[in-house]
C-alpha angles and dihedrals in degrees: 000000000000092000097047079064090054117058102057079058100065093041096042101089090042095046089055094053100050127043104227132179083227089069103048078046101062094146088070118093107227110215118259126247114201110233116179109309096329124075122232141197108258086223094071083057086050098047096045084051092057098048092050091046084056093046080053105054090036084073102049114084127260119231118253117224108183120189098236085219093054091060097023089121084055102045141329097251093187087055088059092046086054098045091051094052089055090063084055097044086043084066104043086061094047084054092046086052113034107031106044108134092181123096105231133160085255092040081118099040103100096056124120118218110199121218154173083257101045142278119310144175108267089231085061091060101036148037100244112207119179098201087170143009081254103043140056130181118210109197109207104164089115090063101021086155086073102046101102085050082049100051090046097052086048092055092044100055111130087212119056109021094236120189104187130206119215122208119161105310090331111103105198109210112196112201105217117204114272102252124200086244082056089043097053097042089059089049080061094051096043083050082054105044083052096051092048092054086047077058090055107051099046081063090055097043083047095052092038092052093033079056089053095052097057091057089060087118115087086021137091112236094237085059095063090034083071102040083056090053089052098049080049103048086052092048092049084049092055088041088059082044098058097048093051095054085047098055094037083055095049087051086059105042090042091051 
């Protein structure tokens, strides 16, 4: 009897803060959950859950979703969206470039050959052959005057550990075997070239908000409080981004 007295006690204040089917249906006997000596509706466990799981998720931020014509006197929030991709597209060529482990006809491509006249794409100076998979010919007999430039921005490719051969205007291009040390030097300067777009884009997400706060007249600050959650909310996406490109590119290099 006692206990029967009880019980409705120790519900009671849940039961009144959340609407539950438990409570409209009061016929139904709720299972018991043995807590210490006393037993105890099941439902009081539930309920206590639910209310914990909403203090939880009270303290987690909401995502910010700004139409970019509602702030556009503000900031172009699609420029900075751009500008931040780029910082994303801008790394995806420096790991096409610089960490290719497979032998192709482009594999030097990519190559910059500096001279006294400029810089310029190693394929604009020279006839590129691949004979092997081991070995490439570079024909420079159209600009002989920028051999010796081509031969040094061939052996100082980060890639591919070239060691060139020069006879005549022929520049002979052994191939050597990717080794794991090789394997595992490109994974750093993947590390590196990631690290250096993060860079990158934390100097896009700090102008873009520094620009927002200089429009605080004429705005609420909750306005551009919002505007600052939603450059960082795009910058956190490129960030994931970023590391998602990287580890799919260390899969790749380590084999």
């Amino acid at each position: 009897m006692a206990l029967n007295l009880l019980r409705p006690l120790l519900c009671q204040s849940l039961v009144r803060q959340v609407r539950s089917p438990l409570a409209a249906s009061s016929r139904v006997r709720a299972p018991l959950l043995q807590l210490g000596t006393a037993r105890l509706p099941a439902a009081c466990s539930r309920l206590y859950a639910t209310k914990k799981a909403k203090a939880k998720a009270k303290g987690q931020s909401a995502k910010v979703n700004i139409k970019s014509a509602l702030v556009e006197d503000i900031i172009s929030l699609e420029e900075v969206k751009a500008d931040m991709t780029a910082v994303l597209d801008a790394l995806k060529d420096d790991f096409t470039r610089n960490l290719s482990i497979r032998t192709s006809p482009g594999a030097l491509d990519h190559i910059v050959v500096t001279t006294r006249d400029g810089k310029f794409p190693l394929n604009q100076l020279g006839q590129i052959t691949m004979k092997s998979p081991q070995f490439i010919m570079v024909n420079m007999s159209s600009f002989p005057e920028a051999i010796m430039a081509a031969s040094h921005a061939l052996r100082e490719s980060s890639s591919m550990n070239l060691n060139p051969e020069v006879e005549g205007t022929i520049i002979k291009v052994p191939v050597p075997k990717v080794t794991r040390e090789h394997r595992e030097n490109l994974t750093k300067l993947a590390k590196q070239l990631s690290n250096k777009a993060k860079d990158s884009l934390r100097k896009v997400r700090s102008g873009a908000v520094t620009q927002a706060k200089k429009a605080k007249e004429g705005h609420s600050e909750d306005t551009i409080r919002l505007v600052e959650k939603q450059i960082q909310q795009m910058s956190d996406g490129i960030a994931v981004d970023i590391d998602t490109l990287l580890a799919a590119k260390t899969k790749e290099l380590l084999g």
